[in-house]
C-alpha positions in Angstrom: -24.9 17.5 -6.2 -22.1 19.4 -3.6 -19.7 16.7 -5.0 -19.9 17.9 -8.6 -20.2 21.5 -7.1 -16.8 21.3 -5.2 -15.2 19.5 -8.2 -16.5 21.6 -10.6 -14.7 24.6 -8.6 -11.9 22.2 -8.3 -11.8 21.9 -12.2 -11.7 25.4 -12.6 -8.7 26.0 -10.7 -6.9 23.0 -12.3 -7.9 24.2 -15.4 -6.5 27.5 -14.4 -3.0 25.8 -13.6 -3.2 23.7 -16.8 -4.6 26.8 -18.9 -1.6 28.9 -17.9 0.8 25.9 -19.0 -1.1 26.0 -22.5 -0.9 29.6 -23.1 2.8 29.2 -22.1 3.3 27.0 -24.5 1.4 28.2 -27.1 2.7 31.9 -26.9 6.2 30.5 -26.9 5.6 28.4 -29.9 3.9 31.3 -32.0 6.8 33.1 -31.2 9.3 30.1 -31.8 8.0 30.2 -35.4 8.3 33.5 -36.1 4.8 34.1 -36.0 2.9 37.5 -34.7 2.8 38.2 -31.2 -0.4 39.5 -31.0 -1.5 35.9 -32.3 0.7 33.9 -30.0 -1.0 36.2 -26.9 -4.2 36.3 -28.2 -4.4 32.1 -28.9 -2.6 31.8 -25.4 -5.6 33.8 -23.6 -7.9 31.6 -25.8 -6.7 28.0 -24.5 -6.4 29.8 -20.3 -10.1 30.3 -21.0 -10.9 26.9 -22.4 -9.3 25.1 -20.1 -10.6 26.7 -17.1 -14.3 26.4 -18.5 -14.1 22.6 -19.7 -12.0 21.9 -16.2 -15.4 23.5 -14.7 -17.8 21.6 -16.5 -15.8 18.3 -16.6 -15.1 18.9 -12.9 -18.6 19.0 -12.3 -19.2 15.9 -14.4 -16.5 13.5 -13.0 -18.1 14.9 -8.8 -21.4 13.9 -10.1 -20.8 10.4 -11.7 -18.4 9.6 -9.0 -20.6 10.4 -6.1 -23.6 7.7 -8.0 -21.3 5.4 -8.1 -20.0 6.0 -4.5 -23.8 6.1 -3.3 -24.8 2.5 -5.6 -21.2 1.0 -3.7 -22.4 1.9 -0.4 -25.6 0.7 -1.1 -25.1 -2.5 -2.3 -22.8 -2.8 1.4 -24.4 -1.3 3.5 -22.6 1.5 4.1 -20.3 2.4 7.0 -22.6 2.5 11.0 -21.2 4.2 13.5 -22.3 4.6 17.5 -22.3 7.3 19.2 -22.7 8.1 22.9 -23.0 11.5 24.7 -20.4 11.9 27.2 -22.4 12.3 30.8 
């Protein structure tokens, strides 16, 4: 579960990166065509805050599914043993 938590948050900040990208490009295409600015700002902010949820939630998705796979791997192994000894 902490793996899909940290790549959820993960996610989100990608998302935030890629968002800002879309609305870039979607505010410079709106005005490209000689559309109206509100609309070009307005569908920029939209795609920022779609990206940044679905980076969330598919964040969280990809943590969880790769940490069940990770767990069935080591599993099936026998995982990694280590020794340890307190220094006298």
């Amino acid at each position: 579960m902490s793996a899909g938590k940290f790549c959820a948050v993960f996610g989100i900040v990608w998302g935030f990166v890629r968002g800002c990208m879309v609305a870039l490009g979607i505010g410079g295409a709106a005005g490209m065509l000689g559309g109206s600015h509100i609309l070009g700002i307005g569908a920029g902010i939209v795609g920022l805050v779609i990206m940044i949820i679905a980076g969330g939630i598919f964040g969280f998705i990809w943590g969880a599914i790769a940490a069940v796979i990770y767990n069935i791997i080591l599993g099936a192994i026998g995982g990694i043993e280590m020794d340890l000894e307190a220094k006298p």
